[in-house]
Structure formats: structure tokens, C-alpha cells
C-alpha positions as CSV (number, residue, x, y, z in Angstrom):
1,X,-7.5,1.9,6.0
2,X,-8.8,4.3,8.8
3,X,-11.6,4.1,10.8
4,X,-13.8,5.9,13.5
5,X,-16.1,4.0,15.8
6,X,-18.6,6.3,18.1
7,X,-15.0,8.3,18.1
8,X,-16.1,11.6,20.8
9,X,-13.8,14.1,22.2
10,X,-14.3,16.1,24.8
11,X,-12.2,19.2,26.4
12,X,-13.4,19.1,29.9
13,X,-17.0,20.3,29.0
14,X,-16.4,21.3,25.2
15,X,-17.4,18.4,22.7
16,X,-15.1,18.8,19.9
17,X,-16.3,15.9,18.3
18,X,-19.4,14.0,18.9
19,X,-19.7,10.2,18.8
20,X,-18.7,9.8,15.1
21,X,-18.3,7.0,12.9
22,X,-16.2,7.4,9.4
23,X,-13.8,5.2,7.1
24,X,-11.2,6.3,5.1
25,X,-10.6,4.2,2.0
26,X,-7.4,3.2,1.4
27,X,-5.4,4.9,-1.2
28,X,-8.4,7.7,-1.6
29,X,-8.0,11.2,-1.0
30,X,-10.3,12.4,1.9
31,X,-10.6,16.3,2.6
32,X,-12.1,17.2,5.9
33,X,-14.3,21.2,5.9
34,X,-16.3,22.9,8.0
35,X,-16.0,26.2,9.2
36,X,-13.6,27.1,12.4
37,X,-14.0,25.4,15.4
38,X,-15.9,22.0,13.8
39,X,-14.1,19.4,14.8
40,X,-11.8,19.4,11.5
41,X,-8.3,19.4,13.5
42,X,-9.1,17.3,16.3
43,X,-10.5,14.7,14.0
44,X,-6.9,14.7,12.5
45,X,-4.8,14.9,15.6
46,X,-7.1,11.6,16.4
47,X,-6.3,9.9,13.8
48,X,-2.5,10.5,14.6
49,X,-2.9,9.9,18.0
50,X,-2.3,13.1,19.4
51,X,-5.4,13.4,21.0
52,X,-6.8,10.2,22.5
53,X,-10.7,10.0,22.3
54,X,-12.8,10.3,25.4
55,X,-15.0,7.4,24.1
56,X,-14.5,5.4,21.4
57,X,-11.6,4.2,19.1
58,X,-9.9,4.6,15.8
59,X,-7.9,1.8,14.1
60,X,-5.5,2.4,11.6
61,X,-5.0,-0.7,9.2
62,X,-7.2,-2.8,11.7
63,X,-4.6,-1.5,14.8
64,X,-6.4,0.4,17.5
65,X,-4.7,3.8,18.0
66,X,-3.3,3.9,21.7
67,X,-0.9,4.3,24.1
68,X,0.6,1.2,23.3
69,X,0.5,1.4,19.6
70,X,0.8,5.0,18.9
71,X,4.4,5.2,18.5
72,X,5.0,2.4,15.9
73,X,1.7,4.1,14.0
74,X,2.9,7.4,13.9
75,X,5.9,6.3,11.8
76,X,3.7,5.0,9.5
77,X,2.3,7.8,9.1
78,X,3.4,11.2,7.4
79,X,2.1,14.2,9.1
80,X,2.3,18.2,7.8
81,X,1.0,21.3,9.5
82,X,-0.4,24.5,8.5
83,X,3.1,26.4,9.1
84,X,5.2,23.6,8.3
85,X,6.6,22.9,11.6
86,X,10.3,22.9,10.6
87,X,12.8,23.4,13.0
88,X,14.6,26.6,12.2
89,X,17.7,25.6,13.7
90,X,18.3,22.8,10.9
91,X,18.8,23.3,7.6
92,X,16.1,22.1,4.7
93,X,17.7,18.6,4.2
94,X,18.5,17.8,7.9
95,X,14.5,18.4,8.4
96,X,13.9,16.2,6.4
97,X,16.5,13.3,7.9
98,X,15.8,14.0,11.1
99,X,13.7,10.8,11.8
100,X,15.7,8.9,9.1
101,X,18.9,9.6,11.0
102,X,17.1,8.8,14.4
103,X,16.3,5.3,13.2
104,X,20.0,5.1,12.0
105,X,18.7,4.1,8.2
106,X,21.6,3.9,6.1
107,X,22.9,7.3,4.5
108,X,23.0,6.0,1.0
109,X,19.4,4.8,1.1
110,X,18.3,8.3,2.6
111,X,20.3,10.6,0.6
112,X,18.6,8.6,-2.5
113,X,15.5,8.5,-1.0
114,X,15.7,12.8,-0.7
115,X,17.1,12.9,-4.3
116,X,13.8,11.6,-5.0
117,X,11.5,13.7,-3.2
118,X,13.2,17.0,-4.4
119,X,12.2,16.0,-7.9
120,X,8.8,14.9,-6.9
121,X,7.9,18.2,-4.5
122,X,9.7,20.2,-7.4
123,X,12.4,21.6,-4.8
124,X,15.6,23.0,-6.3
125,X,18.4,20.8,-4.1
126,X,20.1,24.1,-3.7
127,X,17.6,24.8,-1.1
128,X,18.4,21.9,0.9
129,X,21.3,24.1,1.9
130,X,18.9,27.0,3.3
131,X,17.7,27.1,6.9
132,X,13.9,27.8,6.8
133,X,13.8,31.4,7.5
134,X,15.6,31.9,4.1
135,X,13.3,29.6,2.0
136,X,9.6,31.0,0.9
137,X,6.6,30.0,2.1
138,X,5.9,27.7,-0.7
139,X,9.4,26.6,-0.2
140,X,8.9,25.5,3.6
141,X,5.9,23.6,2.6
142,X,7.4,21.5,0.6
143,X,10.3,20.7,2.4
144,X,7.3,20.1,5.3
145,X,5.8,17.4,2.6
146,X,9.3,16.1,2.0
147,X,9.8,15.1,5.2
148,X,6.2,13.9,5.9
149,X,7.1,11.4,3.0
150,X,10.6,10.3,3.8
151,X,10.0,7.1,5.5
152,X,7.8,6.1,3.1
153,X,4.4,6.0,5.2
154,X,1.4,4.4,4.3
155,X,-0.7,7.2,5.8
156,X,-0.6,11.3,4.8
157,X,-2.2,13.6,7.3
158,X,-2.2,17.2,6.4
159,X,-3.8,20.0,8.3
160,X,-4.8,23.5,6.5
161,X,-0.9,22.7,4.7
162,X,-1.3,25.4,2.1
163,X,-3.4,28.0,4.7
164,X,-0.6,30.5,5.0
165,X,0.2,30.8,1.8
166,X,-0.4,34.0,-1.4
167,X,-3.4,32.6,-4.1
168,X,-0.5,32.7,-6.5
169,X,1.3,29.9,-4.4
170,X,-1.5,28.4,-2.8
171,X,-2.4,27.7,-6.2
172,X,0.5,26.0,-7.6
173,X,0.9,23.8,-4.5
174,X,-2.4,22.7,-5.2
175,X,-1.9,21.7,-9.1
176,X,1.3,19.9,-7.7
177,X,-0.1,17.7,-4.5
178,X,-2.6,16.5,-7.1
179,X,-0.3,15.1,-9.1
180,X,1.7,13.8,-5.9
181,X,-1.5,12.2,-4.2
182,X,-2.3,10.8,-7.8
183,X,1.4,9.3,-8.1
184,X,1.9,8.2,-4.8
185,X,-1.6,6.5,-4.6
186,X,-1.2,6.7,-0.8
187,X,-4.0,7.2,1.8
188,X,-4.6,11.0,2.8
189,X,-6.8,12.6,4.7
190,X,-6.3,16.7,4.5
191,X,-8.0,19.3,6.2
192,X,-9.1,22.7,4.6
193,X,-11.7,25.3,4.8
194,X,-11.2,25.8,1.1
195,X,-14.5,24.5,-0.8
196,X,-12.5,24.7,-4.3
197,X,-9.2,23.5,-2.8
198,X,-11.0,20.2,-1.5
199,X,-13.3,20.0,-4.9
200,X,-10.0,20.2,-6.6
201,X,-8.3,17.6,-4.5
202,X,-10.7,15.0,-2.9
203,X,-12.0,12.2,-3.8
204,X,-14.3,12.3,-1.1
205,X,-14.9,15.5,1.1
206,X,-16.5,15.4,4.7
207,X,-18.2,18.4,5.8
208,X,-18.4,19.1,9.3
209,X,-20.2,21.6,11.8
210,X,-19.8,21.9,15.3
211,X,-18.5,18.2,15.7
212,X,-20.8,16.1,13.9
213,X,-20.3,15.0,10.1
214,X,-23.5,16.9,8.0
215,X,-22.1,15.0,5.2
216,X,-19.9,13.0,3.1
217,X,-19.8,11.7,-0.5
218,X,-17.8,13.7,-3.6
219,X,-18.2,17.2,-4.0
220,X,-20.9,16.5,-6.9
221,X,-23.0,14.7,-4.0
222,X,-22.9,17.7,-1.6
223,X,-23.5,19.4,-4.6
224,X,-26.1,18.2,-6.5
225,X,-27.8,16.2,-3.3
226,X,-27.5,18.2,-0.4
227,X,-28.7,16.7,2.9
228,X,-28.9,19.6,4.5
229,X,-29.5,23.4,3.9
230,X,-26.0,24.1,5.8
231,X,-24.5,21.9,2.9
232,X,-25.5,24.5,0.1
233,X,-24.9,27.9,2.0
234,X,-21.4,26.6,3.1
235,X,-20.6,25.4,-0.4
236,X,-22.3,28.7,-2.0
237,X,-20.6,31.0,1.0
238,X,-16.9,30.1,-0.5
239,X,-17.0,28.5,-4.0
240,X,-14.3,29.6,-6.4
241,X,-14.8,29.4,-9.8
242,X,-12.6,26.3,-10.2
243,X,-15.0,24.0,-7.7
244,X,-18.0,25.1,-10.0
């Protein structure tokens, strides 16, 4: 569904990402770690075209990411960042619309369309009504998801989404976009520096360290067949009991 070829990215003299090569399965759930600064993000925003690679290419779906491209691929895409990125000015439900509404979709099909994502986030629709200073933390982020989802896209893309978040929260989010990745059956690539949230939600995990993929296979396989000693002190360093 995605894929890098000799993808590099460069910030004037800063390699963020070295020439990297990676597919994403369609359908799969792929969880990006490493620790800060590793090339986690930017290997996102690439993938969405936010960045554009200094070398190198990613295709979505056999399309080359571009100038030319990137605007028809984004809304194909569903995209949710580590604070939500709501605007604060709108209320819950006109968040979520906003794009709907832009493309003029009809009102019937939308308002049906957020019926249906309130039952699957598990959002009471009396917070539709809130602005997003009133709503919690766990609130925002699933009004952030909602609207991620409402035009249906092929492609999730979530960065450090439950980051901000209390262990009590953090937690239940996780239990719940488990069961949304496993309903939806869509294609999602998520970034964390959580070992047990990504052994929790991946199906595949790539670890990454100063812009270069160490490895990537399922969380038994960094695991149990580490193929490199930063593999075992990174998965040692943060290991909860639930990724054991």
C-alpha cells in the first residue's frame, strides 16, 4: 500500500532520514519507535507529503507522492497528531465536517456518516456540542480520530496520538483503537515511543535510530531475534508489563 524507495531527507546539513527503503502492507498495522529525534515523524510527514524527500520517492497505492499528486492523496488519507490539532474556534462536530463541508458532500450522508463514528470512537454526541477547550484530553483525541476517519480514507497516519495523555486514559484509548484498527481493517502506520503501546497495537513495529531502520518484523522478532544490541536495550529500557 505504501512504499519507500532509497527515501532520504535532509534539513540543510541534518539527515533526518537516511536512504531508506520500507513497505507497508495493506490493511496491517505498522508502529514506527525509536527514541527522540530518529527519524520517526519525518518518516510520517513523508508519507503524507508534508515533507518532500531530498532523494528518493514514496508511492502510495503505486502513486508517487508529489507536488502534483499530493493533494488528491492526502484526502485519501486520514491524518491525527499528538495534540489533536483541532481548531478551537469550532465546535467538536464542525471539526469533524470541516473537509466534508468543503467538498460540499451532502449533509444527510455526513451527518450519518458522524452518527457512526461517535459510536465507533465511543464519543457521547453531547460532546459534539463542546468546543475543544471544554472536552478532555481523551475527549479531543477522539474527536481528532473522528475526523481523521470521516471521508472514509484508505490510509491512517497517526503521530504520538495518545502522547499527551494520563496512563489511566492513555490506556483506554489504546484497548479502543485496537478494536477500531481491527474493525476498520484499514492501513495505519502510527508513531510512538511507547514499546508496550506498539507491542499492544502493531502488527509489525519498525524501530528506528538516528534515521536508519535497525529493524522491523513483530515485536516477538525484535524480541526473541534481535539484530542488534540497540534492539534489546531499547526494548528492555521501556517495557511495560503488558508488552512482556
Amino acid at each position: 500500500m505504501i512504499e519507500l524507495r532509497a527515501t532520504e531527507k535532509r534539513f540543510g546539513g541534518t539527515v533526518a532520514l537516511h536512504p531508506t527503503d520500507l513497505c507497508f502492507t495493506s490493511g496491517q498495522v505498522t508502529v514506527l519507535i525509536g527514541p527522540s529525534g530518529c527519524g520517526k515523524s519525518t518518516l510520517l510527514r513523508l508519507i503524507a507529503g508534508l515533507e518532500e524527500p531530498t532523494s528518493g520517492l514514496v508511492e502510495v497505492d503505486g502513486e508517487r507522492v508529489g507536488r502534483a499528486s499530493v493533494l488528491a492523496l492526502r484526502r485519501r488519507m486520514g491524518y491525527v497528531i499528538q495534540e489533536g490539532g483541532l481548531f478551537p474556534h469550532l465546535t467538536a462536530a464542525d471539526n469533524v465536517l470541516l473537509m466534508a463541508r468543503h467538498l460540499k458532500r451532502p449533509a444527510s450522508e455526513s451527518q450519518a456518516r458522524l452518527d457512526w463514528l461517535c459510536e465507533l470512537t465511543c464519543l457521547h454526541a453531547d460532546s459534539l456540542r463542546r468546543y475543544p477547550l471544554e472536552l478532555s484530553g481523551g475527549e479531543r483525541q477522539r474527536v481528532s480520530l473522528m475526523r481523521a476517519l470521516m471521508l472514509d480514507p484508505e490510509v491512517l497516519l497517526l503521530d504520538e496520538p495518545l502522547g499527551a495523555l494520563d496512563p489511566i486514559m492513555r490506556l483506554a484509548l489504546e484497548i479502543d483503537l485496537k478494536g477500531i484498527f481491527a474493525r476498520l481493517k484499514k492501513t495505519v502506520v502510527m508513531v510512538t515511543h511507547d514499546v508496550g503501546e506498539a507491542a499492544f497495537l502493531a502488527d509489525t513495529l519498525v524501530l528506528l535510530r538516528e534515521g536508519r531502520v535497525v529493524q522491523a518484523g513483530t515485536f516477538e522478532d525484535l524480541r526473541e531475534r534481535p539484530r542488534h544490541s540497540f534492539v534489546s536495550a531499547f526494548l528492555s529500557a521501556q517495557r511495560r508489563p503488558e508488552a512482556s
